[in-house]
N, C-alpha and C positions, 0 to 999 in steps of 0.2 A: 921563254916557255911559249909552247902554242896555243893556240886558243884550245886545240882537242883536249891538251892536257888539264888546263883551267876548268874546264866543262865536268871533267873526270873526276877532280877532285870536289866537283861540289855536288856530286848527284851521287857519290859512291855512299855517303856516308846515310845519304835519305833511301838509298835501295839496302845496304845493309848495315844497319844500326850496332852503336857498340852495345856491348851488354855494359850496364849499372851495378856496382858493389850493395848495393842495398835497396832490391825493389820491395816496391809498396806491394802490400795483400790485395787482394783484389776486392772491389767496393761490393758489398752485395745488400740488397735491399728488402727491406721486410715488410709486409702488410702490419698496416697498424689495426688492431683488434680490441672492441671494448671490454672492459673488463668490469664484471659485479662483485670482484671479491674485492677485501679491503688491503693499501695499500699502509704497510707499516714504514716504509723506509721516505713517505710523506709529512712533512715536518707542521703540526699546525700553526698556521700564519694569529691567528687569535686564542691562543691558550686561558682556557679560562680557570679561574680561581676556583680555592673547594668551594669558598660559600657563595661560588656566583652557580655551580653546578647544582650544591643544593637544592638553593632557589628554583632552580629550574626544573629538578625532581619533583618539587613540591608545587608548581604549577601543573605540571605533567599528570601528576594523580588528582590534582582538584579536577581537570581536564574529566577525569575518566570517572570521577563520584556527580559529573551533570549527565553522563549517559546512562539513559532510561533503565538500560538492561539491568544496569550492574544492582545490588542490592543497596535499598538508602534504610539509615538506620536513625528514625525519627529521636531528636532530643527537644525532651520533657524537661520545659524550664519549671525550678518547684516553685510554688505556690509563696508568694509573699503577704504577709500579713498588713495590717494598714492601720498608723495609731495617728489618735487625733486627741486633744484635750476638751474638753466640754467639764460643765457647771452643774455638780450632783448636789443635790439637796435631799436628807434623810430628816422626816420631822416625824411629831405623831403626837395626839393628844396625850398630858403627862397622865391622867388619870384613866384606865380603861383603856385606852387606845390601842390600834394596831400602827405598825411602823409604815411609811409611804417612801418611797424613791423617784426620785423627780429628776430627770435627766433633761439639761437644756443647753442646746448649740449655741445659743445666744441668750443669757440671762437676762435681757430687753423683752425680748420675747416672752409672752405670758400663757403661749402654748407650746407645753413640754414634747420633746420628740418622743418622752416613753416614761410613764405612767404606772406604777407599780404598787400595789396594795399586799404586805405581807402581814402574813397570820401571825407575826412574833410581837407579841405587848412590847409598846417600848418601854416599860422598868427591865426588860430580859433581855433587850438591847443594850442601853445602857449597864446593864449588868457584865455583859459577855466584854464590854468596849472599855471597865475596866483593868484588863488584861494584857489589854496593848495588841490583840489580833484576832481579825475576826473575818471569816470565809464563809460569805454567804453563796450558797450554788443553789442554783435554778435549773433545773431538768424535764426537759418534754421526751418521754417516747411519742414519734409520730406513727410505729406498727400498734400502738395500743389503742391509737384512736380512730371511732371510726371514717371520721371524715380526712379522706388521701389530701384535701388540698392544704392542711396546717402541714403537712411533709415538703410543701413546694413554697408558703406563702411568705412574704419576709418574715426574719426571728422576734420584730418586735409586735407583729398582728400574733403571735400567739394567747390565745385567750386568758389559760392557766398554767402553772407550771409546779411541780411538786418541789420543796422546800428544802432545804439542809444548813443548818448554820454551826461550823468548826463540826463536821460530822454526827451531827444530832439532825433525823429529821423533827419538822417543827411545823410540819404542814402544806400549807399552797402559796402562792403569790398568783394574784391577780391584774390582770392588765386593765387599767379604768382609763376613761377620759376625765379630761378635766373639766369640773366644774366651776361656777361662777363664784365659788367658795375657793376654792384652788386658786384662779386666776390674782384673784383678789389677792390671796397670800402670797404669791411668787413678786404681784406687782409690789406689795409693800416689800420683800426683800431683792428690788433691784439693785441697788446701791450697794449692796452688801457682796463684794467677793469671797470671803473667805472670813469666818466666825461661825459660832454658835450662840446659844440664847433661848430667849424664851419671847413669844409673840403672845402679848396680854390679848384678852378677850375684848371684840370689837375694835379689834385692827387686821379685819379681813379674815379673822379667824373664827368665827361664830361666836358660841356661847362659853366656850371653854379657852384655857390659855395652850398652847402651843409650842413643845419645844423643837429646836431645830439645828440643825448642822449642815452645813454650806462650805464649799471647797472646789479645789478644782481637780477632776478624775481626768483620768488617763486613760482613754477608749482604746481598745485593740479589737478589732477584727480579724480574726480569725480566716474565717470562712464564714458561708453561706447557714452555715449550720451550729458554728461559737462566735463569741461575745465576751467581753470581759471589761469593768469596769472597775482601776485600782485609783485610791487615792493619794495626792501629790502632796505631802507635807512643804508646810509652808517652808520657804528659804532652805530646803532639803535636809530639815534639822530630823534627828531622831523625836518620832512621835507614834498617832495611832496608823495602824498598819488595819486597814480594812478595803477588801476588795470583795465585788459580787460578780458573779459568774455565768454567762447564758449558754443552755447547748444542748441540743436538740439532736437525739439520738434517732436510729432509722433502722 
């Protein structure tokens, strides 16, 4: 073979090519374009749980109850009442007397927190207290008086109070300070938590003898405006069932 022919067959085949049983489509090329719609056929790599969604619903609206705009709907926590125990003592001379109430934070103390003079004789006390229950209420209108500042001033600077004992009124009760005859008496019943009795004459009791009852009452506070003081039967045994009542109406 000659060279010419050698040449011939190796350039024929690059000037005309054989045709292929299966050509490829031809490559064509697309601009790539951003897209704002959402893709479904996108698989989430962090799928999250219902109660992790929740959570995060519920982050989402706290979210939007701190913005100013939106409407906030104030909660009114209600009002809690406040009980404390304290040392009530109800005495009053046996003969002619009217009943006294003596309320003390500390039964050492020989100056009472609140000071009470009622119009009920104590034989009408003792009367009523044998029955096993007795409701004594105490009531101020503050629009019937003229001075506005007993409507503001604390419940126990009330001066006077109209009266009611088991729905009977019965009169006034008076608010006193105590006396050097008071003191005297509380200090000879320091020792004493819980009895009654009779305080002979001249043991701090003037000229006359003295009966008295001593226990521990159950303060509740109400409000600004009630009061209420029940008594604690000793060792929570069924006994007398007597409570006094403060409240000041407007």
């Amino acid at each position: 073979m000659t060279k010419i022919d050698a040449l011939r067959r190796f350039l024929l085949p690059c000037i005309h090519p054989s045709p292929t049983l299966n050509p490829s489509p031809p490559i064509t090329t697309t601009k790539k374009r951003l897209s704002t719609s959402l893709r479904d056929d996108l698989e989430d790599k962090n799928p999250l749980t219902n109660q992790e969604s929740i959570q995060r619903e519920n982050q989402h609206q706290g979210s939007d109850d701190d913005d100013p705009t939106s409407p906030v709907t104030p909660l009114l926590a209600p009002s809690r009442s406040s009980r404390t125990m304290v040392t009530g003592t109800i005495f009053g001379h046996r003969r002619g007397g009217h009943v006294w109430f003596c309320v003390q934070h500390d039964r050492l103390n020989t100056r009472p927190s609140l000071l009470l003079e009622l119009s009920i004789p104590t034989t009408s006390l003792v009367h009523e207290m044998q029955y096993g229950l007795v409701r004594i209420s105490l009531e101020f209108n503050a629009d019937e008086s003229p001075e506005s500042e007993l409507s503001r001033c604390p419940l126990h600077s009330v001066p006077i109070w109209s009266l009611s004992c088991n729905g009977r009124k019965l009169g006034f009760a008076v608010r006193r300070k105590a006396t050097q005859q008071n003191r005297l008496m509380l200090k000879t019943m320091q020792n004493i938590t819980v009895g009654a009795g009779v305080i002979p004459p001249g043991s701090g009791s003037g000229s006359e003898e003295i009966m008295y009852m001593r226990a521990n009452y159950e303060c509740v506070v109400g409000s600004a405006d009630s009061e209420s003081f029940h008594l604690i039967s000793p060792d929570n045994g069924p006994g007398q069932e007597l409570s006094i009542f403060l409240l000041r109406s407007r």
